[in-house]
C-alpha positions in Angstrom: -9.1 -60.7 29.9 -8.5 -61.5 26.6 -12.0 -59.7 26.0 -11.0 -56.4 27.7 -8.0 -56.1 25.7 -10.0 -56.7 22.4 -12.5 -53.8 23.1 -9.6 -51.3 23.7 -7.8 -52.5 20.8 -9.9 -50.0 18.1 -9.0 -47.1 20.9 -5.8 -47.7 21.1 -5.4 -48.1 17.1 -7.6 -44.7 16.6 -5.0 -43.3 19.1 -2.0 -44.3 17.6 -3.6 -43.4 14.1 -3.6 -39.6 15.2 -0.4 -39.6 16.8 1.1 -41.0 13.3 -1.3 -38.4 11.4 0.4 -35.5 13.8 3.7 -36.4 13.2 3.4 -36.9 9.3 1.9 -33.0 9.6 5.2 -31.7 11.7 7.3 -33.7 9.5 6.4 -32.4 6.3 6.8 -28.8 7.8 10.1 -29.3 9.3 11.0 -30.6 5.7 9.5 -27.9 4.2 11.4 -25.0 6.3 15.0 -27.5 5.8 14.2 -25.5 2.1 13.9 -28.9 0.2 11.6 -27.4 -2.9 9.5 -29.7 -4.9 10.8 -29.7 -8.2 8.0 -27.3 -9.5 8.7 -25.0 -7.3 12.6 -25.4 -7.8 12.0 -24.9 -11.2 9.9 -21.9 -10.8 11.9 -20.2 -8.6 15.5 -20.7 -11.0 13.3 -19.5 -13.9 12.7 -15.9 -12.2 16.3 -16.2 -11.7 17.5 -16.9 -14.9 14.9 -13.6 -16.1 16.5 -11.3 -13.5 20.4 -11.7 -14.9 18.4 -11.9 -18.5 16.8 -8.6 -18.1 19.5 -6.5 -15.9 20.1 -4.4 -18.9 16.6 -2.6 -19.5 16.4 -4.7 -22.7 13.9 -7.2 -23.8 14.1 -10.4 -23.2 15.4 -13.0 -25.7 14.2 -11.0 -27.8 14.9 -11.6 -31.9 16.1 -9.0 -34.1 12.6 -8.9 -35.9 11.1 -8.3 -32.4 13.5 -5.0 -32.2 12.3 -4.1 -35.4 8.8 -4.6 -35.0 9.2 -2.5 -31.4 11.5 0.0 -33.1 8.8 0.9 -35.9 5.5 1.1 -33.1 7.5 3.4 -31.2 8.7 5.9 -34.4 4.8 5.2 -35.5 4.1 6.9 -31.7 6.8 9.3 -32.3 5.0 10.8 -35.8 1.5 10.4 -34.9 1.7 12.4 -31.4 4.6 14.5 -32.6 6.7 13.3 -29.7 10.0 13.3 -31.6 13.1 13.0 -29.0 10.6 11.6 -25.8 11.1 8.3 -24.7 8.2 6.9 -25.1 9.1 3.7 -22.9 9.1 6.1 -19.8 6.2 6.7 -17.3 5.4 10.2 -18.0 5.7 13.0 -15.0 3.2 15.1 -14.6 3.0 18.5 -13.3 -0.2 19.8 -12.2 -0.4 23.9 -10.9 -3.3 25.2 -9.4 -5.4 27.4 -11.2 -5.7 31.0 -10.5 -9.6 31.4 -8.8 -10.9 34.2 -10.2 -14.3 36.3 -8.9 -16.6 36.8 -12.1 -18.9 39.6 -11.7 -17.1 41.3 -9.0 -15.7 44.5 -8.5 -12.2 45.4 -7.2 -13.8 47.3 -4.2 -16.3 44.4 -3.6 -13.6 41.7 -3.6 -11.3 44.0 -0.9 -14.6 43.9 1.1 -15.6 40.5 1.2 -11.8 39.8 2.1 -12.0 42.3 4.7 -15.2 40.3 6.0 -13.7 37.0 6.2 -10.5 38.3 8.2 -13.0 39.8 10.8 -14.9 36.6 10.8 -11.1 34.4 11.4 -10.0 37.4 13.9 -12.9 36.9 15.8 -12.6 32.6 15.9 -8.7 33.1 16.8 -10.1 35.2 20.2 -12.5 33.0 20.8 -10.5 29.8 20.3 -8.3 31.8 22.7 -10.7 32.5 25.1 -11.9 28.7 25.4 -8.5 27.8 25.3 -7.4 30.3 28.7 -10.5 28.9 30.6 -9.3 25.4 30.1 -5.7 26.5 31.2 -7.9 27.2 34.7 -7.3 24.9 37.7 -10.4 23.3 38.5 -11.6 23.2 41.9 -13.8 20.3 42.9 -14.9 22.4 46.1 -15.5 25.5 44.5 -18.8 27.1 46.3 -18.8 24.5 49.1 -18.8 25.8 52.5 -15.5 25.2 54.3 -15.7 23.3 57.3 
């Protein structure tokens, strides 16, 4: 007897072994989600914090009067050098694209009024057609179309 009990001892002990393991993993989830931070992460997180009240203004942050300066002068050095005087150069610019006028070099008046009327005859007659295919669908079908009737 005693025997028996001795050869399921390591079974027993690798069982128990995976239980504990399972319960340390669930445990250290349900800790996590409870919002308990490690201090790192604490520490991270009140340092974007502290950055968002620091920087609600627009302004730079902690920033020395020398650093203002030195900014202040690289932006009238922009201003000067791409005679942008007034712009806000700390601004993403906008941009406003038009499209170009297409224009038909080497042709004549008369030959652009017929090569437009060309490709409205060739769109008239895809419309009719599109229409056609589209009528033929509107059809019923009938499954016993040309079978003899009984």
């Amino acid at each position: 007897m005693l025997r028996q009990v001795l050869q399921r001892l390591p079974s027993v002990g690798a069982a128990l072994a995976q239980q504990t393991h399972r319960h340390f993993g669930v445990s250290a989830v349900a800790v996590q989600k409870a919002g308990a931070l490690d201090p790192i992460q604490q520490l991270f997180v009140d340092k974007i914090r502290e950055y968002r009240t620091k920087s609600a203004g627009g302004k730079l942050v902690d920033a020395t009067p020398e650093t203002e300066a030195l900014l202040k002068d690289m932006l009238g050095t922009l201003e000067r050098s791409y005679q942008a005087t007034g712009v806000d150069m700390t601004k993403f610019p906008t941009f406003n694209f038009t499209d170009p006028e297409l224009t038909w070099p080497g042709l004549t008046e008369e030959q652009k009024v017929k090569m437009y009327e060309v490709v409205d005859a060739i769109e008239s007659k895809a419309a009719a057609e599109a229409a056609a295919v589209s009528a033929a669908e509107d059809e019923k079908y009938d499954p016993f179309e040309g079978l003899p009737r009984l």
